[in-house]
C-alpha positions in Angstrom: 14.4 56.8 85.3 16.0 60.2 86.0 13.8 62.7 87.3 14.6 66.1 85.3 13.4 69.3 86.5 12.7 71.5 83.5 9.5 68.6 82.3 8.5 69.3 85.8 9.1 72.6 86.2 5.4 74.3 85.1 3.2 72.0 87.4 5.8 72.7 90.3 5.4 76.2 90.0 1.9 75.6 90.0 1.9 73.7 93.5 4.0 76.3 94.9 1.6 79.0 93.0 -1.6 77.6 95.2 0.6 76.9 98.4 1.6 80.6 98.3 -2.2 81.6 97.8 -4.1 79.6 100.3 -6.1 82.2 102.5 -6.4 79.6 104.9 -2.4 79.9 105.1 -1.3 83.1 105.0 2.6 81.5 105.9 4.3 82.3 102.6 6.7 79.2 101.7 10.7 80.1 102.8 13.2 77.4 101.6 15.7 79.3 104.1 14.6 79.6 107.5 16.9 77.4 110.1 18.2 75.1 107.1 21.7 74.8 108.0 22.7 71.2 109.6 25.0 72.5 112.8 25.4 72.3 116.5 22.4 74.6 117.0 20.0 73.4 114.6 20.5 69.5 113.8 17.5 70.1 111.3 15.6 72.5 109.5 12.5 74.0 111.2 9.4 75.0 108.9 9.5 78.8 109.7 7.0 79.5 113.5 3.5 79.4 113.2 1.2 80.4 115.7 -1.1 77.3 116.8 -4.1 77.5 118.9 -4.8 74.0 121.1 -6.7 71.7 120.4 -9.4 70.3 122.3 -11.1 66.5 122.7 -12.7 64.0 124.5 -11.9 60.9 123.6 -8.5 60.3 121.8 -5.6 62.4 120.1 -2.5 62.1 118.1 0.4 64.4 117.9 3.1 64.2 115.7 5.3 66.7 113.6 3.9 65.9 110.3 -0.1 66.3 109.5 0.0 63.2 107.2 1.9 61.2 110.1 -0.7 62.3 112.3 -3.7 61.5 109.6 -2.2 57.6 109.9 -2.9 57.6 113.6 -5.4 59.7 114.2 -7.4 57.2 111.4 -5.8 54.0 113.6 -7.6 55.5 116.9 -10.7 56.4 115.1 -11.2 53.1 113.6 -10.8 51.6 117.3 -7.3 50.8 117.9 -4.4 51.1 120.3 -1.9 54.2 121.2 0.3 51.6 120.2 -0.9 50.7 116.9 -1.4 55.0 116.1 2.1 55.4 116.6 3.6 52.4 114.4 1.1 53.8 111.7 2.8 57.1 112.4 6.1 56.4 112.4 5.9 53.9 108.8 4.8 57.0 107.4 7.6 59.4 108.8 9.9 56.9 107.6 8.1 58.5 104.1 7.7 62.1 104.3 10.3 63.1 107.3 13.2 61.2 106.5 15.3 63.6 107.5 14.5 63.1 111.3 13.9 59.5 112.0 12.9 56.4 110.1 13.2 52.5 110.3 16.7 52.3 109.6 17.1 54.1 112.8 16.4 53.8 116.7 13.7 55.0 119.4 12.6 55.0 122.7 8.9 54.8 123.7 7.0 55.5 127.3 3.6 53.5 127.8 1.0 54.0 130.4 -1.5 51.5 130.9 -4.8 53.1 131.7 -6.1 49.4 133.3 -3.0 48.9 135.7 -1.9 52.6 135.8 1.6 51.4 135.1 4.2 52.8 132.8 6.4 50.8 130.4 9.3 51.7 128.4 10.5 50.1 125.2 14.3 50.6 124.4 14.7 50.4 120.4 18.2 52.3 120.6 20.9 51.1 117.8 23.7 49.3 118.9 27.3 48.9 117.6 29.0 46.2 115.5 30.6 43.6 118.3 33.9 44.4 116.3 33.4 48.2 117.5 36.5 49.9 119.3 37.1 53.0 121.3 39.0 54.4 119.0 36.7 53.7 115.7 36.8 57.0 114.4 40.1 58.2 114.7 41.8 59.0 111.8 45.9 58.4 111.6 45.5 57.8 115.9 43.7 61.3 116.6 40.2 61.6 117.5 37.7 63.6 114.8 37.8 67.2 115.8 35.5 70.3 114.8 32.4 70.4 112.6 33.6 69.2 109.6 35.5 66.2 111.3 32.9 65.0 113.2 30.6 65.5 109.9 33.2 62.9 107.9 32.4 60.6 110.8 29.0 61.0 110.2 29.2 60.0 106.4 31.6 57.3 106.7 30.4 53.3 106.9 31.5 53.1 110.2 28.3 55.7 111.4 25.4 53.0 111.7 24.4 51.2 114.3 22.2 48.3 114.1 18.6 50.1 113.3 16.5 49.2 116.8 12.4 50.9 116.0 11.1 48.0 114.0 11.8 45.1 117.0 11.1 47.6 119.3 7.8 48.5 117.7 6.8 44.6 117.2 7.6 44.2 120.9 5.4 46.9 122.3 2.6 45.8 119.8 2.9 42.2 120.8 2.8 43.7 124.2 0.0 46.4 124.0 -1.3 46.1 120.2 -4.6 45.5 119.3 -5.1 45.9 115.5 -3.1 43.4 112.9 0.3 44.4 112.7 0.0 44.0 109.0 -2.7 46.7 108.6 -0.8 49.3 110.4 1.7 49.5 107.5 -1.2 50.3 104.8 -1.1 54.4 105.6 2.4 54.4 104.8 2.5 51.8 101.5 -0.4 53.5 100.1 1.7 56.8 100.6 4.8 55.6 98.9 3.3 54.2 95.7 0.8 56.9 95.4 2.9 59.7 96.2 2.9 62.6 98.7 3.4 66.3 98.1 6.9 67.2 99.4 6.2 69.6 102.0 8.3 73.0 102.3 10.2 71.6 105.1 11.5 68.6 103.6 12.3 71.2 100.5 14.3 73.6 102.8 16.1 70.4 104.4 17.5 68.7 101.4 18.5 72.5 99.9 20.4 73.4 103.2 22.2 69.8 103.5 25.5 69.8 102.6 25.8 66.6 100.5 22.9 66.3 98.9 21.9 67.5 95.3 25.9 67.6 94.0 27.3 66.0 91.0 29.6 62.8 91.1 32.4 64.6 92.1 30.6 66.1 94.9 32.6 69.3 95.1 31.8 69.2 99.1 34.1 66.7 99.7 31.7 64.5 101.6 30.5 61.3 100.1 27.0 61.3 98.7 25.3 58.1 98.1 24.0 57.6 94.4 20.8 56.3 95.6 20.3 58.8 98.3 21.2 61.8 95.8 19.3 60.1 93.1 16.1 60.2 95.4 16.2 63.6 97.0 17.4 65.3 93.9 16.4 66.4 89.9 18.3 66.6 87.2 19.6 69.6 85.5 20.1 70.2 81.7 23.6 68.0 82.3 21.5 65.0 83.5 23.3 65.6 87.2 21.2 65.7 90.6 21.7 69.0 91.5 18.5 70.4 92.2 16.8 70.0 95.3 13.0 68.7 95.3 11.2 71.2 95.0 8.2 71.8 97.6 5.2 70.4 96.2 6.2 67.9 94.3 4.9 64.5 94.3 7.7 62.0 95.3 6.6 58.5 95.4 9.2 55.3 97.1 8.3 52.0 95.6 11.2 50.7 97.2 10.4 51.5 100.5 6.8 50.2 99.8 8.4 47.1 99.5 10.4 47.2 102.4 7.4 47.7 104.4 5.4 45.0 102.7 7.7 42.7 103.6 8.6 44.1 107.4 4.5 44.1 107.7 4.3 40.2 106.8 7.4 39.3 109.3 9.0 42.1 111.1 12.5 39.2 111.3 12.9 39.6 108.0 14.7 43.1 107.8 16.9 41.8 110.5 18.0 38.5 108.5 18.4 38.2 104.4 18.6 40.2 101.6 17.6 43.5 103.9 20.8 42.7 106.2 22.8 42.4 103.3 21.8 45.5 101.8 22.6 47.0 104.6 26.3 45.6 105.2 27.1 46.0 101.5 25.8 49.2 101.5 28.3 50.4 104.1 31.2 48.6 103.2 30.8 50.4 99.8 31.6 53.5 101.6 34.8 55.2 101.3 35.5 54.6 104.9 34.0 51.0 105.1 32.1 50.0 108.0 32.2 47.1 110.2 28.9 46.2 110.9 28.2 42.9 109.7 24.8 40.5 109.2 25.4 38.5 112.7 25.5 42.2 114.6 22.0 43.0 112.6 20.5 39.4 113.4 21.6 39.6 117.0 19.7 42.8 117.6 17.1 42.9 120.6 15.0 45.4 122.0 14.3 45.6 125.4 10.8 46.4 127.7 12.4 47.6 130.8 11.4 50.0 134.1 11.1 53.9 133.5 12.9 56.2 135.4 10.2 57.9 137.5 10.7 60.6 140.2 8.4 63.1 142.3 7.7 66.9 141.2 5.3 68.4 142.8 2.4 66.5 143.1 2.8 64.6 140.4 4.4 61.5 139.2 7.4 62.0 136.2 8.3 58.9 134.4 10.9 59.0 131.5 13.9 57.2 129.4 16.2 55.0 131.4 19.7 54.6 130.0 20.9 54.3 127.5 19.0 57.0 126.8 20.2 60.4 129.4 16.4 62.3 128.9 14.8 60.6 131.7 17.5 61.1 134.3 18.6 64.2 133.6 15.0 65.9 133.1 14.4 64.2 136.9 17.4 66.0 138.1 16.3 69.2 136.8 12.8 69.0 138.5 14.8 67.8 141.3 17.1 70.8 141.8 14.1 72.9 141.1 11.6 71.6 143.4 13.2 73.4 145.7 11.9 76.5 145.0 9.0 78.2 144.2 9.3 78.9 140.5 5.5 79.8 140.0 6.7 83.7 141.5 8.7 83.7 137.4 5.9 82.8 135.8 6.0 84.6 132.5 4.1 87.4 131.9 1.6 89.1 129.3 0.4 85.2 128.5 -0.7 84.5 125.0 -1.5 81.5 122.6 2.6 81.1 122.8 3.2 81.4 126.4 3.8 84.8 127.2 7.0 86.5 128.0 10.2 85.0 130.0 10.9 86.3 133.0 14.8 86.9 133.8 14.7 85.0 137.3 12.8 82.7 135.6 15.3 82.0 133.1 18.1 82.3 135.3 16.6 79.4 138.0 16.0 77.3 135.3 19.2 77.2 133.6 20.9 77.3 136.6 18.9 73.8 137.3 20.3 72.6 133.8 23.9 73.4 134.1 24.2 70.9 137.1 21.9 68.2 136.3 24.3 68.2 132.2 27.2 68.4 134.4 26.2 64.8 135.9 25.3 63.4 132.6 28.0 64.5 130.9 29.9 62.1 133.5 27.8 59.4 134.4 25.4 58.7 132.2 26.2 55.8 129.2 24.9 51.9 128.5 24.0 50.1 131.8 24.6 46.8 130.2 28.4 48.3 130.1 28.9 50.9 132.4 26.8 51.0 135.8 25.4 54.3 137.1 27.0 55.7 140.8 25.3 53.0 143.2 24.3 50.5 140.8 20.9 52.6 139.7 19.6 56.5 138.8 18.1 56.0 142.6 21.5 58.1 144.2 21.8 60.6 140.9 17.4 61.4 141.5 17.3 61.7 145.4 15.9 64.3 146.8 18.9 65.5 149.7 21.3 64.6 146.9 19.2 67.5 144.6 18.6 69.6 147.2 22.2 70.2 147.7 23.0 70.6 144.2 20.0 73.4 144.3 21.9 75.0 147.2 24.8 75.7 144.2 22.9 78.3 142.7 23.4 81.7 143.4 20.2 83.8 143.2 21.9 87.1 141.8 24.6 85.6 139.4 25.3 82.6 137.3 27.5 79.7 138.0 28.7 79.3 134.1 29.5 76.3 133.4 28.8 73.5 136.9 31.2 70.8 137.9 29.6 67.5 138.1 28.6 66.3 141.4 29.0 63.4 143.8 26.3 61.2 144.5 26.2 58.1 146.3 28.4 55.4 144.6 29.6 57.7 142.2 33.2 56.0 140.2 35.5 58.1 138.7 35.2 58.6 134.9 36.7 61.5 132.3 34.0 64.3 130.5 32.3 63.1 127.7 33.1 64.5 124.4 30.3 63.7 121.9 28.8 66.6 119.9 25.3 65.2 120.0 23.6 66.3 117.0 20.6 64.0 116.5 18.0 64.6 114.0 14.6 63.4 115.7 10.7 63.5 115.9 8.2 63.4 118.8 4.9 60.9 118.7 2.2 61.9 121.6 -1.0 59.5 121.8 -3.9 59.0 123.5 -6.5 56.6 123.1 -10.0 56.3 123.4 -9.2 53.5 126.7 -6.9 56.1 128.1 -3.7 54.3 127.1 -0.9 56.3 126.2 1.8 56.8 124.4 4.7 59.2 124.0 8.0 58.1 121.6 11.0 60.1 120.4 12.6 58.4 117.0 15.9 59.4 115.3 18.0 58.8 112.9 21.0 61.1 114.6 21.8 63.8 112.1 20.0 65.5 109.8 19.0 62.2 106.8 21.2 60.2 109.1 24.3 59.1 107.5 22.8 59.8 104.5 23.1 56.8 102.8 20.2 55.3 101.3 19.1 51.1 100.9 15.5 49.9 99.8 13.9 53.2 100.0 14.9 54.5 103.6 18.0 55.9 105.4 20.5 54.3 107.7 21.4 56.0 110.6 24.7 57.5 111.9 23.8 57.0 115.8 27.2 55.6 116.7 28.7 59.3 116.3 26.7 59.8 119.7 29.5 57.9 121.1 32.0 60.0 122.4 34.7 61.2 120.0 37.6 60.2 122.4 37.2 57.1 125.0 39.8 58.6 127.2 41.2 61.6 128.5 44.9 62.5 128.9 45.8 60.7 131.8 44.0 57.6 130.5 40.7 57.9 132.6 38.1 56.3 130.3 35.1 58.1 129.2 31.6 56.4 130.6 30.1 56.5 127.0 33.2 55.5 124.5 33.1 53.0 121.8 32.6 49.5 123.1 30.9 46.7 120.7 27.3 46.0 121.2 27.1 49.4 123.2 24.6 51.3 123.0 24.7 55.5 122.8 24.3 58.0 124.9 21.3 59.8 124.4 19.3 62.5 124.9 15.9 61.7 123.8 12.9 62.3 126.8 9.8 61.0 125.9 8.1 61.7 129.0 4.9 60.9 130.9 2.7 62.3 133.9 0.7 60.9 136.5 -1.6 62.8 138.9 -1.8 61.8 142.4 -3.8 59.0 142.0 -2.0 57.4 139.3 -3.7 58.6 136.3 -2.4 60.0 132.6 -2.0 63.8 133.4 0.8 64.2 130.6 2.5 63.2 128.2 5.5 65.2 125.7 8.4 64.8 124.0 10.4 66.6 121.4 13.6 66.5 118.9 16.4 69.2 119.3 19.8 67.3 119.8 21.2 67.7 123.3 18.5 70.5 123.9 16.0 68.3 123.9 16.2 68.2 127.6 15.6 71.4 128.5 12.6 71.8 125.2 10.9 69.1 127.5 11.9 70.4 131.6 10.8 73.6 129.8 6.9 72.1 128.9 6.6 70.5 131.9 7.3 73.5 134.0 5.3 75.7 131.6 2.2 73.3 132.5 3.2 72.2 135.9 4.3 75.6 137.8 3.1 78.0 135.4 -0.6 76.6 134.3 0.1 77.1 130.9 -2.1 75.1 128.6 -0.7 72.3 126.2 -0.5 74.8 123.5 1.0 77.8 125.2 3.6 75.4 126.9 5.0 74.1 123.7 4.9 77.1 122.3 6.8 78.8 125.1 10.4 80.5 124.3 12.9 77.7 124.1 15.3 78.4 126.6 18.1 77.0 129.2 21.5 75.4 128.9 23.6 72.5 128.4 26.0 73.2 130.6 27.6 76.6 128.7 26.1 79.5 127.5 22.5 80.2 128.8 21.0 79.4 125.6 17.1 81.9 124.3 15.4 81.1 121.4 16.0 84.1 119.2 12.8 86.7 118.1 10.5 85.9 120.4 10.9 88.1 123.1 9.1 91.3 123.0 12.0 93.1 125.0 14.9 91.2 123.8 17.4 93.2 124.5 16.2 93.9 128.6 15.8 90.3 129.4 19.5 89.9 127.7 21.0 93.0 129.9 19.1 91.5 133.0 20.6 87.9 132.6 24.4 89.3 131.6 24.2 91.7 134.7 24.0 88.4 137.0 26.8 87.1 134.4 25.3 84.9 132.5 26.5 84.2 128.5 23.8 84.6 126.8 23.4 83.0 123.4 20.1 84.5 121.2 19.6 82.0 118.2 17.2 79.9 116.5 16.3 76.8 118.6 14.6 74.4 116.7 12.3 71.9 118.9 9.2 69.5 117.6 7.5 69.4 121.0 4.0 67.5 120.9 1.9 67.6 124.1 -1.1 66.1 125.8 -2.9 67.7 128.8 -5.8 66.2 131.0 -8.2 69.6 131.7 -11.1 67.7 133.4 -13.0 65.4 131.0 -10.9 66.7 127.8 -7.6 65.8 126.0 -5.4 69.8 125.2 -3.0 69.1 122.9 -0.4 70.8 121.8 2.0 70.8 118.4 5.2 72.5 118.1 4.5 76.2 116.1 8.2 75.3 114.8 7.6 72.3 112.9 4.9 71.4 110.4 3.1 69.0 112.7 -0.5 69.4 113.9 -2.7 67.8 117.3 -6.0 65.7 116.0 -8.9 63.7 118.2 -12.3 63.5 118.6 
């Protein structure tokens, strides 16, 4: 049955009425704030609220949505794993964030071990069809090019890769799970059937998305999916899905409440069947038909492999190993910077958000960031396909080989944009060329046994390719490939096209040990290829500035990706000093929205700080 907007209309208004009056919220709701899907701002944020941290003793979860964080914070109460909170967690994402990650899309997960003070990682990253070529998404023989041709890419069939966060989610619960895997799936059915308030965020993304809420001709140009449209979208007085849900309304999915039943009974059973099917019929249906077939979803396997875990200080950084380029690159950051003393650029005037950037303090870090992108633009793809320089991340993380990176920066004037460097078994490969616009989430756990767990889950782009089967979204994470898979003079590109490849990425969950091998740490956060610097930029804001959880995430997103030096717009009380400071030692400074989701846990003593993003909706909860 349609659902038409005017027969809705009075109650809405009521929802919004009381959301608008709260006294406990005195945010008023603003459908507008950083809605627009682009290079800057994969997804919408929910408009900055301050957030004071929260403190515990025993156990917290933090996620980026309060009612993903109710699911684990209920799992961890009730006695179970950090493992079993976050599959609670992300079920219900799948619900009420679609637009950031879900099951129809991939993730990678950290876990320490509190008994053996060890730290696993879990690779649930999509892969391609096997049929997959370099050049996939050209068009007529040219690679996509701009915004709008890179979005085409996004919407077409060929988009999805194999969806990775269920198998990778059974593994690390047959691995580390404690509870049923069954029960974990309740929060999240219960949630579907009975409906959940859409919150303003969700509201503000579907009205800023570019295909969504159109009629059948979809004046866009883009191809919107009947089901997907059908879903996110009311009917006007023409019977056509036009008008965005509205926030406060109560959306119920008793398709994906199905889906989960099933996947809770036998996880192998979206991977083989009708729910493979779906999912190949569904994309062949597309205008641009993709290639993905039910042998490629059958195939799939995720993998428990080694972190990638490197010195800073006096601690112990462990984070994503390729395919995913968070772990490395956040490692070569901390590297380069190691080798000063960044405490003297501590911000100043600290408050609940982190106080005031320095100019040094910006400058060293970004500084750090343009040569440790540089090297990942380069080297850093699918170890099962290309190798890193020497066989391993040991040659791109050692110490001399930072040091002398670190002795590239000029104290008094930026280098713009850093040529990659040389390390030790280091082949010769062209720039990648992939925009890197993924649409993402952050879980942060710990439980009451001290196991932890931090996980970053995506779909790619804002609602993925948006196209819709058995109540969740498929992914479009093989437009994290590069666009091209050679340069000019034929040099291939580390992360092109192959089949069964897996993308580049930039997610970087990330955990912390203290000099005797315990849980110091743990963050994470969404924010496309800025992700690396939203979690470098916590760490530091903890490690070398003794910020708390709170004031860390909080902090002033800045750095760069290897252009202009990037600060997170209206934040800085003297804007327009730190600005003139940074352009005098020639820096291009870029002052825009930077939407992170950041969720943090800190050790202080015998309590758990925690941390959630002031930018997204989420919250921190523990006893």
């Amino acid at each position: 049955m349609k659902k038409n907007f005017s027969r809705m209309f009075l109650a809405t208004s009521i929802a919004l009425a009381l959301v608008g009056c709260n006294d406990d919220n005195e945010e008023t709701t603003d459908l507008t704030i950083n809605c627009e899907i682009d290079q800057a701002n994969p997804e919408c944020a929910s408009g900055f609220e301050e957030k004071s941290a929260v403190v515990t003793s025993d156990y917290m979860a933090v996620t980026n949505n309060p009612l993903a964080t109710d699911a684990a914070y209920n799992v961890l109460k009730a006695g179970g794993s950090a493992i079993d909170a976050a599959i609670a967690a992300q079920m219900v994402l799948t619900l009420v964030e679609p637009q950031s990650s879900g099951i129809g899309g991939g993730a990678f997960l950290l876990y320490y071990d509190a008994e053996t003070k060890e730290v696993t990682h879990f690779d649930g990253r999509e892969t391609a069809p096997s049929a997959a070529t370099g050049d996939m998404f050209y068009v007529d023989g040219v690679a996509p090019s701009g915004y709008n041709g890179f979005f085409q890419s996004v919407l077409g069939g060929k988009s999805t890769g194999v969806p990775g966060v269920l198998k990778m989610l059974k593994k690390a619960h047959d691995e580390f799970g404690t509870e049923e895997w069954g029960d974990l799936f309740e929060p999240a059915i219960s949630l579907a059937e009975e409906g959940f308030e859409v919150s303003d965020r969700l509201s503000s993304s579907i009205s800023g998305d570019s295909v969504f809420c159109k009629s059948d001709d979809n004046s866009s140009g883009f191809y919107a999916d009947p089901d997907a449209n059908s879903y996110f979208c009311l009917t006007d007085d023409n019977g056509e899905y036009t008008i965005p849900l509205p926030s406060g309304y109560l959306l119920k999915n008793q398709a994906l409440a199905d889906t989960l039943k099933d996947v809770a009974s036998d996880v192998e059973l979206f991977y083989t069947g009708k729910y493979a099917e779906n999912i190949v019929e569904k994309l062949s249906q597309n205008p641009i038909p993709g290639i993905l077939t039910t042998a490629d979803i059958a195939d799939y396997q995720a993998y428990m492999n080694e972190p990638v875990c490197s010195t800073y200080r006096d601690y112990t950084v462990c984070g994503t190993p390729p395919p995913s380029s968070g772990g490395i690159t956040v490692a070569q950051m901390l590297g380069i910077l190691e080798n000063t003393n960044l405490s003297q650029w501590a911000p100043t005037d600290i408050d609940l958000n982190g106080g005031q950037l320095t100019s040094q303090g910006i400058h060293w870090f970004s500084e750090a960031a343009r040569l440790a992108y540089a090297d990942r633009g380069l080297y850093i793809a699918d170890t099962n396909f290309v190798a890193l320089p020497g066989g391993s991340w040991d040659s791109m993380i050692d110490k001399t080989y930072l040091a002398e990176r670190f002795s590239l920066i000029d104290p008094q004037s930026s280098m713009g944009i850093a040529e990659a460097g040389t390390p030790e078994g280091a082949e010769t490969w062209s720039p990648d060329q992939s925009p890197n616009l993924p649409s993402t989430t952050q879980i942060t756990i710990t439980d009451k046994d001290g196991n932890v767990v931090s996980m970053t889950s995506s779909v790619e782009t804002g609602f993925g390719s948006h196209q819709m089967v058995d109540g969740y979204l498929l992914n479009n994470q093989l437009t994290d490939f590069s666009t091209e898979y050679q340069n000019d003079d034929g040099t291939l590109i580390a992360n092109r096209v192959q089949g069964g490849k897996r993308p580049r990425s930039s997610m970087a969950p990330t955990i912390v040990l203290d000099e005797d091998g315990k849980f110091f740490m743990a963050t994470g956060s969404p924010g496309g290829s800025t992700i690396i610097t939203y979690v470098a930029k916590t760490l530091v804001g903890v490690i070398d500035w003794g910020l708390d959880a709170q004031q860390a995430t909080s902090l002033t997103n800045f750095g760069s990706t290897n252009g202009s030096t990037f600060i997170e717009s209206e934040r800085l009380t003297d804007e327009a000093t730190i600005v003139s400071e940074l352009e005098a030692m020639n820096h291009v400074v870029d002052v825009s929205s930077k939407t992170s989701g950041i969720a943090t846990i800190v050790v202080d003593g015998e309590n758990l700080v925690g941390g959630a993003d002031p930018r997204r909706e989420g919250v921190a909860k523990g006893e």
